[in-house]
C-alpha positions in Angstrom: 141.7 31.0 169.6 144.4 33.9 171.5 146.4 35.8 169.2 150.0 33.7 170.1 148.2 30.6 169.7 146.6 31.6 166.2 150.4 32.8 165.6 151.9 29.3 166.0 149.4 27.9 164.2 150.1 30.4 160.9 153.8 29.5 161.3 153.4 26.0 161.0 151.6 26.7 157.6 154.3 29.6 157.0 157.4 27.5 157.6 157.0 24.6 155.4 159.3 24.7 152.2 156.2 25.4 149.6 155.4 28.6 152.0 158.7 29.6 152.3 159.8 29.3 148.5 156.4 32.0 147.9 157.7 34.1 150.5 161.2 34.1 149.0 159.4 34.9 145.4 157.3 37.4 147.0 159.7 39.4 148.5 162.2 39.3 145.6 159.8 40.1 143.0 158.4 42.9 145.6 161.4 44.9 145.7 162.6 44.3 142.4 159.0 46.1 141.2 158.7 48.2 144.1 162.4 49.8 143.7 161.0 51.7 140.4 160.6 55.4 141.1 156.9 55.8 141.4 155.5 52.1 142.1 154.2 52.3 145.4 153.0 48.5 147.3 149.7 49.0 146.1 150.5 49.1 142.3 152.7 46.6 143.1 150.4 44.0 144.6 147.8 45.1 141.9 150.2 44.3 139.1 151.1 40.6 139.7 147.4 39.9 141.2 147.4 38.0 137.7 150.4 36.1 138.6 148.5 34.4 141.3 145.8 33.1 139.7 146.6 29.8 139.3 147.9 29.7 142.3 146.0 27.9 146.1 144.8 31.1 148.1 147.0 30.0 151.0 149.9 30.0 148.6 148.9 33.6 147.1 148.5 35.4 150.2 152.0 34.4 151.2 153.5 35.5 148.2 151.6 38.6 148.9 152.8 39.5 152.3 156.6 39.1 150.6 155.3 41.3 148.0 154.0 43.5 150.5 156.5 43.9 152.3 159.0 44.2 149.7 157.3 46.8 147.7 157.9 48.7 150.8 161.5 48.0 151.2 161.8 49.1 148.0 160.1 52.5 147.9 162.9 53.4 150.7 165.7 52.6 148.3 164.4 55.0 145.8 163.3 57.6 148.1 167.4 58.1 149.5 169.6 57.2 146.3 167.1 58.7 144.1 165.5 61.1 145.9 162.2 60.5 144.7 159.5 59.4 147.6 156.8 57.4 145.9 154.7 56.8 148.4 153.6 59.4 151.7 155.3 57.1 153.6 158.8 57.7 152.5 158.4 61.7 151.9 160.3 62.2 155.1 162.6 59.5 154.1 163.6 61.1 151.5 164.9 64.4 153.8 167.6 63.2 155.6 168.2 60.0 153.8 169.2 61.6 150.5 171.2 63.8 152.5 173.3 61.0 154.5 173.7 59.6 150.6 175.1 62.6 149.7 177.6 62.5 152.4 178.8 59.4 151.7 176.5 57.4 154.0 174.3 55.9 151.7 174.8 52.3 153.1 174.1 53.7 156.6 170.8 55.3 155.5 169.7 52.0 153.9 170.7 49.7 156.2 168.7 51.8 158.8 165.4 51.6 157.0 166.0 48.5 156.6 166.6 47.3 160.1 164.0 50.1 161.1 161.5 48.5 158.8 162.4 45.0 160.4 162.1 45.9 163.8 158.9 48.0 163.2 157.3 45.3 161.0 157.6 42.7 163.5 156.5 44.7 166.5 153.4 45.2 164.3 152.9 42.3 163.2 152.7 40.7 166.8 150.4 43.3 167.9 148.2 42.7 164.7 147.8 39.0 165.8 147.1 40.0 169.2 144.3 42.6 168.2 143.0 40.6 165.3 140.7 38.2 167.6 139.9 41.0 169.7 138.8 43.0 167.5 136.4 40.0 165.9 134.5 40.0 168.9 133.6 43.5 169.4 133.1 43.1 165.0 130.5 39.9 165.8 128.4 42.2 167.7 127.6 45.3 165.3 124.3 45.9 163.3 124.4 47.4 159.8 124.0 50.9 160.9 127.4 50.5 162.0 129.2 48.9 159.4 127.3 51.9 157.8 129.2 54.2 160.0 132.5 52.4 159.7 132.6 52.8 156.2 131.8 56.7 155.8 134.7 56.7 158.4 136.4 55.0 155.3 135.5 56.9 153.2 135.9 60.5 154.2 139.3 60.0 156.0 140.6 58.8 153.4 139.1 61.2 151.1 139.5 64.3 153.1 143.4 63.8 154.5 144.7 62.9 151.5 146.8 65.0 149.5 146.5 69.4 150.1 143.3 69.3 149.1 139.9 67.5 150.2 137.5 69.0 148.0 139.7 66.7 145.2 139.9 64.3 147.6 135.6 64.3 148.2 135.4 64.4 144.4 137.8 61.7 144.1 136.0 59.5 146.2 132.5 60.8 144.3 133.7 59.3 140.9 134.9 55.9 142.7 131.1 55.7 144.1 129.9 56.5 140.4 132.3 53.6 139.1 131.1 51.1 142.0 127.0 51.6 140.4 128.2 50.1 137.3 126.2 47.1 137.0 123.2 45.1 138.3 121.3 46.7 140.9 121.7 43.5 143.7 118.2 43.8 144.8 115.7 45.2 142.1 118.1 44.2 139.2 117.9 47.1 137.2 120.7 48.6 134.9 122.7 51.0 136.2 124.9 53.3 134.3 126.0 50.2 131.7 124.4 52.8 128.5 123.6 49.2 126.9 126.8 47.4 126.9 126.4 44.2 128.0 130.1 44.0 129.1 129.2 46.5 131.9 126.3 44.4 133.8 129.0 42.8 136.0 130.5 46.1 136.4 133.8 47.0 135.9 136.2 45.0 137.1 138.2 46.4 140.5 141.4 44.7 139.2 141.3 46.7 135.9 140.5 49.6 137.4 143.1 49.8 140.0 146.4 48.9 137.3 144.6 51.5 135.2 144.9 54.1 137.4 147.9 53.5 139.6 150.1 52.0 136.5 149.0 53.2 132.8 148.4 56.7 135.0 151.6 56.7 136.3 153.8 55.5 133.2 152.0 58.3 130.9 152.5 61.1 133.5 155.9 60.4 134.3 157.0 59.6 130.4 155.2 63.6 130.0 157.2 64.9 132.8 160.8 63.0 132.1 163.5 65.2 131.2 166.2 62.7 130.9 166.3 59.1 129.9 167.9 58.0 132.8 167.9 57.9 136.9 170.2 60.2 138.7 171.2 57.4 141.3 173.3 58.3 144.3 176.3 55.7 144.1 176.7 53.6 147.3 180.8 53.7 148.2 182.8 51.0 148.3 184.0 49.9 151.6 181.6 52.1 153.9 180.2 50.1 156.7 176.8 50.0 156.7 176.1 51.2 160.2 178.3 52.4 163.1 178.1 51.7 166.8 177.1 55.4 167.1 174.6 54.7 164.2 173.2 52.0 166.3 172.8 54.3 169.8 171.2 56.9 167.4 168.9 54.6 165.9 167.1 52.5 168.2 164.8 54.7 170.1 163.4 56.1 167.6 162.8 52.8 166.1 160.6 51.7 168.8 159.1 55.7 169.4 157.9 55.1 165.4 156.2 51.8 166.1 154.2 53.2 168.8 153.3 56.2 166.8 152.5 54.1 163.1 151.1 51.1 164.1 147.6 53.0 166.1 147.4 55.4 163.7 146.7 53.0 160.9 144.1 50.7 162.8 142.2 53.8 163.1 141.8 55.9 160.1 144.2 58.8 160.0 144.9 59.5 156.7 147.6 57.2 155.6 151.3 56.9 156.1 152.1 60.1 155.8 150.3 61.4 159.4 152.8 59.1 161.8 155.9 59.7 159.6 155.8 63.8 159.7 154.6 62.8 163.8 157.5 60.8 164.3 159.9 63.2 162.7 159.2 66.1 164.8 159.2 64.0 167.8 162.8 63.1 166.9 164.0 66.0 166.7 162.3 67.7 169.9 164.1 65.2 171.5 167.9 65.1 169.6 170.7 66.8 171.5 171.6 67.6 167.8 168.2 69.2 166.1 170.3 71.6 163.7 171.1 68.4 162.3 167.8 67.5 160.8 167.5 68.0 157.6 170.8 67.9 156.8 171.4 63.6 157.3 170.3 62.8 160.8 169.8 59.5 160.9 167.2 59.4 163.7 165.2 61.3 160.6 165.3 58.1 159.0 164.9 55.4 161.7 161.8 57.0 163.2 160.0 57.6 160.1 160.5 54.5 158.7 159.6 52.5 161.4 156.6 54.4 161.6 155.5 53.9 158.3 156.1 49.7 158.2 154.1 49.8 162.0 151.5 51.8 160.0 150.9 49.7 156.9 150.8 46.8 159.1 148.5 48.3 161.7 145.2 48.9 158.3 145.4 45.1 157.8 143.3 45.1 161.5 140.4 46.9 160.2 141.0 44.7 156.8 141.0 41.3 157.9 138.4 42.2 160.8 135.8 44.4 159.7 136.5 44.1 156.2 137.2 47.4 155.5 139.8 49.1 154.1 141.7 52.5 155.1 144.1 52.5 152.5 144.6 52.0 148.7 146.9 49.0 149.4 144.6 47.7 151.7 141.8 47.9 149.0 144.0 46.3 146.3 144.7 43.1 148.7 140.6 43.1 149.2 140.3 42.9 145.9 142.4 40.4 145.8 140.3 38.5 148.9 137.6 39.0 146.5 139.5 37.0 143.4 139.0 34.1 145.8 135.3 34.1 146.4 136.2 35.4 150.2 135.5 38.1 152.4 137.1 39.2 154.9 135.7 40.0 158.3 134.3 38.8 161.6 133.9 35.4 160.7 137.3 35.4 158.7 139.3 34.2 161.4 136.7 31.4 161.3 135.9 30.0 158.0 139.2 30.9 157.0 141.4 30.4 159.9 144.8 29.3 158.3 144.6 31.4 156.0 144.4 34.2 158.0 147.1 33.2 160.5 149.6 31.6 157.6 148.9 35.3 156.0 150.1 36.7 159.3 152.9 34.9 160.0 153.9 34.9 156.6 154.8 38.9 156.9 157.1 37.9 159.6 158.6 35.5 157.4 159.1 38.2 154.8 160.9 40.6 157.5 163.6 37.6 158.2 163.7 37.2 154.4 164.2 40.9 153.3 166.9 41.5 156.4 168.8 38.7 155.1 168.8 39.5 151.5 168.3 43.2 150.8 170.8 44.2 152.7 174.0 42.4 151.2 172.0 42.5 147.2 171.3 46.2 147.6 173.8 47.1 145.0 171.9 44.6 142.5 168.5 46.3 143.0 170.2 49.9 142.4 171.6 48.1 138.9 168.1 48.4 137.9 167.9 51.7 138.3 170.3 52.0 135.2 168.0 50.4 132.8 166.9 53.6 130.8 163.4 54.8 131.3 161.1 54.0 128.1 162.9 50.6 128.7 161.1 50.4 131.8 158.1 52.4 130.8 157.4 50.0 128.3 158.0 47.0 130.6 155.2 48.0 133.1 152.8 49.0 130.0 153.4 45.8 128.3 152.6 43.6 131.9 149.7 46.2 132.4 148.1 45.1 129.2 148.8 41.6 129.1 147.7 41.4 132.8 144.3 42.9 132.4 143.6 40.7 129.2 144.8 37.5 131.6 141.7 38.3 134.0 138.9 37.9 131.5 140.4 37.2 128.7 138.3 40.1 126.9 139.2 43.0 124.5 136.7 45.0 126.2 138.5 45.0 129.4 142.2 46.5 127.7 139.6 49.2 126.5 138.5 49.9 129.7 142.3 49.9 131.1 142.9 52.5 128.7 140.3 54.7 129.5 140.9 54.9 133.1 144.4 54.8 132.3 143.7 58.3 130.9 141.1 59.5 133.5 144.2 58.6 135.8 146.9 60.5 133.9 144.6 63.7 134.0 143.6 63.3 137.8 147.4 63.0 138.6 148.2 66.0 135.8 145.3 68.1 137.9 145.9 67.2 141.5 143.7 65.2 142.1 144.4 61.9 144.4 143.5 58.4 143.2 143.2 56.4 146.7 140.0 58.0 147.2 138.5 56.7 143.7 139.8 53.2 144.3 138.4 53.0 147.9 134.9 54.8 146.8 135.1 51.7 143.8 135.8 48.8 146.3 134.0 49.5 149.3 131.0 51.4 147.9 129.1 48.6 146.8 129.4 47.3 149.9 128.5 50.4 152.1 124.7 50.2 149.8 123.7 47.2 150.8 124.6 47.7 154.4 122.6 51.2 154.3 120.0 49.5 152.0 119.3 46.9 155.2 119.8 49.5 157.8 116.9 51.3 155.9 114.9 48.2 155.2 115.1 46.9 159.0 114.0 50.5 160.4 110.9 51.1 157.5 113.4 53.9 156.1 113.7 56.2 159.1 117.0 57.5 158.6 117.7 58.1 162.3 118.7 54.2 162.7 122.0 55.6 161.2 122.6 57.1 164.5 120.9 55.0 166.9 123.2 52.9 168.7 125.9 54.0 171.2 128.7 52.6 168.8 127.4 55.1 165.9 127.3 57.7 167.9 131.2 57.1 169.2 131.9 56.5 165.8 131.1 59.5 164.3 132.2 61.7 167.2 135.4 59.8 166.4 135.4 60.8 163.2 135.5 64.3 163.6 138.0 64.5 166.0 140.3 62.9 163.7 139.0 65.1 160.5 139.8 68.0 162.4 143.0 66.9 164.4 144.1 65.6 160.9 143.8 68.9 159.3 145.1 70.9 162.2 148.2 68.3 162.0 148.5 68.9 158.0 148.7 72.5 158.2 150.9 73.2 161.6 153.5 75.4 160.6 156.4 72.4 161.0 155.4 70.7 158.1 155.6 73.9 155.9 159.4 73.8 158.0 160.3 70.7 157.1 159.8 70.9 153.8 161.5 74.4 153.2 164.4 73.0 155.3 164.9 69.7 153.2 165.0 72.0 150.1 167.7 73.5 150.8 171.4 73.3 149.2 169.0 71.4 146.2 169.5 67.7 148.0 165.8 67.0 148.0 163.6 69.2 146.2 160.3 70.3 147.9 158.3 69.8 144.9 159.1 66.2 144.5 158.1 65.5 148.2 154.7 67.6 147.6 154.2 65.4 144.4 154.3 62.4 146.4 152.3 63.5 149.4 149.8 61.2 149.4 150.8 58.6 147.3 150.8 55.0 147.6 148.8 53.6 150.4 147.2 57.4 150.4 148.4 58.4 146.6 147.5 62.1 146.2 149.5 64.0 143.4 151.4 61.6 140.9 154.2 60.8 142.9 157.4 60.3 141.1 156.8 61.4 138.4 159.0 65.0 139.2 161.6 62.7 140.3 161.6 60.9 137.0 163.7 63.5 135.7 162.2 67.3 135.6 164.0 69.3 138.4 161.3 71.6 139.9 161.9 75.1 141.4 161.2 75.4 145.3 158.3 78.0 145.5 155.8 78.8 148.5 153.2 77.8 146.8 154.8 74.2 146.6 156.1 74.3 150.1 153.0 75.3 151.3 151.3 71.9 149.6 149.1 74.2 148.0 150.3 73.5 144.4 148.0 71.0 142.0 151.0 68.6 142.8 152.0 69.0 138.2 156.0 69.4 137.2 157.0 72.8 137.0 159.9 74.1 134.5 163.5 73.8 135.7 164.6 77.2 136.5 167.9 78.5 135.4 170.2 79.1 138.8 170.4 82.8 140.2 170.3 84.4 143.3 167.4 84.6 145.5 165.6 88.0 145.7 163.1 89.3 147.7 
């Protein structure tokens, strides 16, 4: 089956009035979660997981791709009324768009990322159901040395482009391999790591583990950090149009130049979101006849950016659905939640599971149409929410945390191992220290043993059959071009630029941007929790994205000395 045709098949799954009422929930609930300062898609997703339960599988992934997509909306919203970027994807979002809010142009800056994210999402989404059979077929035809080799590529982009820092990001990645032993070995069926609790022979359970990480580790490190009890929301003025026909001229380049940038760079491994965004942001403004304006509310700084970042998140769900591997920590969470369902997904996905797969697809362009139509004209209600003080909220995601994890087993032992990790994540976010690598080390090392273990078996244990077929060897050739072209990338002297630049006049402080480099889909440092309320001083060190990504003091005004 061709790509269109699997298309129209998914949209007459997508389009009937049970499908489109999940989307609608999907989306709604989404954005309304995804619109806190700090919860990122994949928290989001891994948060109502437990909502779905009782639900068909074709009926869950729909209300995923509205969640999906609506987490993402929502992260946008935060990142230019609140300043706060929650995710990699919206750091650069958070430059200019704050700035164009603080002008008075807050409705133009949403309503930009919005359409931006629109376009972008279903240019992607098209081009994901044209390379999804494609890629099946080259998929069918690899051995398990290379499955082997796709997952270290997995595994070390994602650990070493990640946050400033990829010896935390290796060690990251270490401790999610040591989680993934927990259990039964599969083939000799020896305890592994369990200490003699019986709870732990199934291991520990993925779903736990990501909400213990991503939301008990987020509420405690941004209820240490707060400052205030409430949100410093830009207000949206009455009566502003939401975008100009200058706006529009402006905008729709560098909608398009984001897609082409975002959606390759997240079917192969680069890192996350946050690669394509700071590519497409300097490529918009080597080409403005206005660069001075950057940083200082151009709104190609937002329209390119944020396409790029939708194009992206929709370009790792080829590699998911495909090869069954993920790239990214969202991407891991909706494996896991492949795995709630007894499936699997790769090569043969797209045919044991065909309308699922396709519904799933067309389902995200669903959710575009529905989050257009709605989040544009309900923006105000979603910033209403933002005026619910904190430990209100605090205590709303603790309390769905807990009673979520008890939901999956229904065991005690489970909320104790929510609150442990829930700690371990508190202290990797206090110390730097980026959580996507753990999660992805968790999910997909399991999986990357028992393809080694039958690479080994098949070749008598001669560990050249790791690098013994053409594909291998492009592989990892691969990979090291994009280790070292990732690194060059990270430490070129315009990103140090761009984030002096947005810091100044105080609009978008540099040390909230470094916090959440990385977070999310690639969530590095904590995130939001500086933008939950402490004000942190701009230094070099945090400009440089060499700081361990914890709140500093707020520093009395004076003048700058040298």
């Amino acid at each position: 089956m061709s790509g269109l045709e699997g298309l129209l098949d998914g949209l007459a799954v997508a389009l009937t009035f049970e499908s489109l009422l999940f989307a609608l929930i999907g989306t709604v609930v989404g954005t309304l979660i995804g619109v806190l300062p700090g919860i990122g898609p994949a928290l989001t997703i891994a948060l109502l997981l437990p909502m779905t339960y009782g639900l068909e599988p074709g009926s869950a992934f729909i209300m995923f791709a509205g969640i999906y997509y609506g987490a993402m909306y929502g992260g946008s919203t935060t990142a230019i009324l609140l300043k706060t970027p929650g995710e990699s994807g919206s750091v650069i979002t958070a430059i200019d768009g704050n700035k164009m809010a603080r002008r008075g142009r807050g409705a133009a800056a949403l309503a930009t990322a919005a359409i931006g994210s629109f376009v972008a999402g279903t240019i992607a989404t098209v081009l994901l159901a044209l390379f999804a059979p494609w890629m099946v077929e080259i998929a069918v035809k690899l051995g398990a040395p290379d499955y082997f080799a796709l997952m270290v590529v997995a595994f070390l982009t994602v650990s070493a482009l990640v946050g400033s820092s990829p010896l935390r990001g290796l060690v990251s990645m270490s401790l999610g391999l040591v989680v993934g032993m927990v259990g039964l070995d599969f083939q000799s069926g020896q305890q592994r790591l369990t200490f003699g609790e019986v709870s732990l022979l199934d291991g520990i359970d993925t779903v736990v583990l990501i909400v213990a990480l991503f939301a008990l580790g987020e509420v405690l490190y941004v209820s240490a950090h707060q400052m205030t009890s409430r949100f410093d929301v830009m207000e949206l003025r009455k009566g502003k149009t939401w975008m100009t026909r200058d706006d529009w001229r402006r905008a729709w380049r560098p909608w398009l130049r984001g897609t082409s940038i975002g959606f390759p760079l997240g079917v192969i491994p680069a890192g996350g979101s946050e690669i394509p965004t700071f590519l497409s942001y300097t490529l918009e403004r080597k080409l403005s006849k206005k660069p001075k304006e950057f940083g200082h509310g151009a709104i190609e700084g937002v329209a390119g950016p944020e396409a790029a970042n939708n194009a992206n998140a929709a370009g790792t769900l080829v590699p998911l659905l495909t090869l069954g591997i993920p790239t990214s920590a969202t991407a891991a969470v909706i494996l896991v939640a492949f795995q709630q369902y007894g499936i699997q997904p790769g090569p043969q996905l797209l045919d044991t599971q065909s309308s699922l797969v396709w519904g799933l697809i067309a389902s995200l362009l669903i959710a575009n149409v529905i989050l257009l139509g709605l989040n544009l004209p309900l923006i105000g209600l979603w910033v209403k929410i933002l005026e619910i003080p904190k430990p209100y909220l605090f205590a709303g995601i603790m309390s769905f945390a807990l009673l979520g994890t008890y939901a999956v087993n229904g065991s005690a032992f489970d909320v104790g191992v929510l609150l442990v990790f829930g700690l371990a994540g508190y202290l990797m976010r206090r110390f730097g220290f980026p959580i996507s690598p753990m999660i992805v080390g968790a999910i997909l090392g399991p999986l990357a043993e028992v393809q080694l273990r039958r690479s080994l078996d098949i070749a008598g244990g001669n560990l050249t059959t790791l690098v013994s077929t053409p594909f291998t060897i492009v592989v990892y050739l691969t990979l090291a071009i994009v280790l070292v072209g990732g690194f060059l990338l990270r430490r070129r002297p315009t990103h140090h630029e761009i984030l002096v630049e947005a810091s100044h006049d105080d609009t978008v402080d540099c040390a909230e941007i470094e916090a959440a480099d990385g977070k999310d889909d690639t969530d590095g440092k904590g995130g939001a929790a500086v933008g939950a309320g402490a004000k942190p001083s701009l230094d070099k060190e945090s400009a440089d994205g060499n700081g361990t990504g914890a709140s500093t003091p707020p520093k009395a005004e004076k003048p700058p000395t040298d």
